[in-house]
N, C-alpha and C positions, 0 to 999 in steps of 0.2 A: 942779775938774778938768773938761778940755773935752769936751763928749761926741763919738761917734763921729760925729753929723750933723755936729756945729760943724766937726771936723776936716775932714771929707772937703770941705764947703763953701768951711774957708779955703785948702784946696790945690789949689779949683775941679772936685773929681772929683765934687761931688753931683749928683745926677739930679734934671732941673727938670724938673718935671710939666704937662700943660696939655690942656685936654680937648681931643679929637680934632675937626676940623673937615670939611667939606667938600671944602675944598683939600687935605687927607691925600688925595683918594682922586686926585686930578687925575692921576696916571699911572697908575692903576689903568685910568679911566675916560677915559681920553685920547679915544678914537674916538668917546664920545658927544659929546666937545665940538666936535668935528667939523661943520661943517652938513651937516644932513638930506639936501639937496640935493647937497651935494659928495660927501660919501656913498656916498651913490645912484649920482650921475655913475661915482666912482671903481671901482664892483663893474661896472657895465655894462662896463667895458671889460676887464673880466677874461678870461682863458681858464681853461679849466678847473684847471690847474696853479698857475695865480698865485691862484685863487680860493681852491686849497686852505690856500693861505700866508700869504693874507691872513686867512682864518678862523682860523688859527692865532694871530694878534696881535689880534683883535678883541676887543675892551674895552667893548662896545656897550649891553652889560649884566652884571649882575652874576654870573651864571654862569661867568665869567670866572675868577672867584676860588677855584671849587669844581671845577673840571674837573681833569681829570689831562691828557686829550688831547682834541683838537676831532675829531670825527668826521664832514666834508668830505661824503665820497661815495666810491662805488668801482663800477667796473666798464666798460662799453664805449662811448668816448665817442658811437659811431654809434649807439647802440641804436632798436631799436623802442619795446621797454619801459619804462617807467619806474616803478619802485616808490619809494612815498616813504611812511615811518612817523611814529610821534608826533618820537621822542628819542632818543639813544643810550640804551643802558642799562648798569650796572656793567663789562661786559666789553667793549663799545665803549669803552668810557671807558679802559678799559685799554690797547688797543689800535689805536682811532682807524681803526677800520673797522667799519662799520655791521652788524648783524646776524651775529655772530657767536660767539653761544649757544647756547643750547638753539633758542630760536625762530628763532636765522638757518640752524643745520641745518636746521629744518622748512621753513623756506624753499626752502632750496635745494632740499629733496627733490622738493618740486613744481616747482621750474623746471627739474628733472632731467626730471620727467614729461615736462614739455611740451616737451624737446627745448632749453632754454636753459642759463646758464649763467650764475654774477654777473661773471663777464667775455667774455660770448659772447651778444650782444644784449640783453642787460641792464643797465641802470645802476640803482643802488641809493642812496637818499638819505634823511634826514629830515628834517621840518622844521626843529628845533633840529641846529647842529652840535654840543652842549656836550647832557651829563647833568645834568637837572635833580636836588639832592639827593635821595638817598633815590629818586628814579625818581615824585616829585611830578607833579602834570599841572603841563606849560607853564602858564607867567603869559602873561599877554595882552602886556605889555610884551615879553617875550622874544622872544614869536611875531616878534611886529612888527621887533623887533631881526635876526633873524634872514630872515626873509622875501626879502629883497633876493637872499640869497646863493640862494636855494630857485628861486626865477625865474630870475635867471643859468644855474643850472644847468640850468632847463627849456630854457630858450632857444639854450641851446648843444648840447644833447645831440639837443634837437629830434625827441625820440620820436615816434614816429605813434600811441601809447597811455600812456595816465598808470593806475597801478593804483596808489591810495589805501588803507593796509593802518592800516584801523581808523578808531573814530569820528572822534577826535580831529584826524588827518590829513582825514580828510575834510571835516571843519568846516571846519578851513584855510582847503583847498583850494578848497574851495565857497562859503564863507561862507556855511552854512547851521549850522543846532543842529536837528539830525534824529538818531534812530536808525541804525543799521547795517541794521534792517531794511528801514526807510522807504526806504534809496539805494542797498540791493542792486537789481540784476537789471535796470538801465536804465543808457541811456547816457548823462552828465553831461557838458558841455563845459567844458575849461578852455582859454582865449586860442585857441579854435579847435579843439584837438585833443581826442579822444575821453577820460574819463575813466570808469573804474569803480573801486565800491566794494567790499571784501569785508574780511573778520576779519582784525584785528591777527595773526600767527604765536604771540606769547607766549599770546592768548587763546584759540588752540587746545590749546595744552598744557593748558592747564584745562577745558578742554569741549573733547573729544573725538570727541562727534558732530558738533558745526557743522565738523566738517575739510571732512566731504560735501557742504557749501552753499560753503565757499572753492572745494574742484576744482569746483564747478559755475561759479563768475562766474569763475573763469582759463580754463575750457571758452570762456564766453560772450566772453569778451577776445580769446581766440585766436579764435573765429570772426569777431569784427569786422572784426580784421585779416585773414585769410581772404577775405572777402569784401568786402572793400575798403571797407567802412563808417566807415573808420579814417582 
C-alpha cells in the first residue's frame, strides 16, 4: 500500500524542501543591493515628504523585517530646533510618530515651558527611523544604514540648533564615545550649526532629579539662540 508521501509526490502536491539561501532575501533586501552611491545620490534629492516615503520602502537593513511602521520625523519644516533621539520605541513603532509616550509627553512638557511646540518650531527625529527589537541599542550597521536619511532631514529643515537627547544620539551625531556628562554644558558643532547635549526624556522617567540638569541645557540652548550664538 502506497503511503501518504508516495501519493501526494505522484499527484505532484509534495513539498520540496531546500535550505534557504541568500537570494531568499533579494526583496527583502532590495535597497542594499542598491549602490551606496546611488543611494546617497537618490535621498539627497528628497524633500521632506518623499523622504518620509521613501523610508517607508527602505530594505537597507534588517530592521525592515521587525518594524510595524518607519518613524520618519514630525513637526515644523522651518524649525529653529532640532531634536533628534536614539530610535523609535514600541509606541512609535505603532504609530510611526516619534516620541509619543510617556517620554514624548515629558518632552513636550518642556517644549511647552519654553514657549514651543512639536509642530510650532520644532522638528523632532531619530537616528533610526525603524525600532530596533525589544528597544536593543542600534547596531553600527543600522546606524550607517540610516544616517543618510538623518542629514537629509538636517539639511532641509536647516535649524539654527541641533538638541541631541541622550548618549547614544550624541555619539552619532559627534562621533565621539563620551558620557552625557562629559558633552553637557558646551557648545558642539554639527556641519556648522550649534549642537547640544542633554538626557534622553525616557531617562528622566527613571531619574527624576537629572529632569533639573535637562531644563538647565534647554535654558542654555534657548540662550544661544537668544543671543545669536546660534
Amino acid at each position: 500500500m502506497a503511503t501518504r508521501a508516495e501519493i501526494l509526490e505522484e499527484l505532484g502536491l509534495a513539498p520540496t524542501w531546500r535550505l534557504r539561501s541568500r537570494d531568499d532575501d533579494a526583496t527583502v533586501g532590495a535597497d542594499r543591493a542598491v549602490p551606496a552611491d546611488a543611494r546617497l545620490a537618490r535621498i539627497a534629492r528628497l524633500d521632506l515628504d518623499a523622504l518620509a516615503s521613501d523610508t517607508a520602502d527602505c530594505t537597507a537593513c534588517g530592521l525592515c523585517r521587525t518594524r510595524k511602521m518607519v518613524v520618519p520625523g514630525v513637526g515644523d519644516a522651518r524649525a529653529d530646533w532640532m531634536f533628534v533621539g536614539e530610535a523609535p520605541g514600541a509606541e512609535e513603532d505603532e504609530r510611526g510618530e516619534p516620541f509619543v509616550g510617556q517620554a514624548g509627553r515629558l518632552l513636550d512638557n518642556m517644549l511647552a515651558a519654553l514657549g514651543l511646540g512639536r509642530r510650532r518650531g520644532v522638528y523632532i527625529a531619530n537616528v533610526l527611523k525603524c525600532r530596533p527589537p525589544n528597544n536593543r541599542t542600534p547596531e553600527p550597521a543600522e546606524v550607517a544604514a540610516c544616517r543618510p536619511y538623518l542629514e537629509r532631514q538636517i539639511e532641509l529643515v536647516a535649524p539654527k540648533l541641533v538638541v541631541a537627547l541622550g548618549r547614544s544620539a550624541a555619539s552619532t551625531l559627534l562621533g565621539v564615545d563620551a558620557s552625557i556628562a562629559s558633552l553637557r554644558g558646551r557648545v558642539h558643532r554639527l556641519h556648522g550649526r550649534p549642537l547640544v547635549v542633554t538626557y534622553h526624556p525616557a531617562y528622566l522617567l527613571r531619574s527624576l532629579p537629572d529632569k533639573a540638569k535637562a531644563w538647565e541645557d534647554l535654558l542654555f540652548a534657548r540662550r544661544l539662540l537668544r543671543d545669536g550664538a546660534a
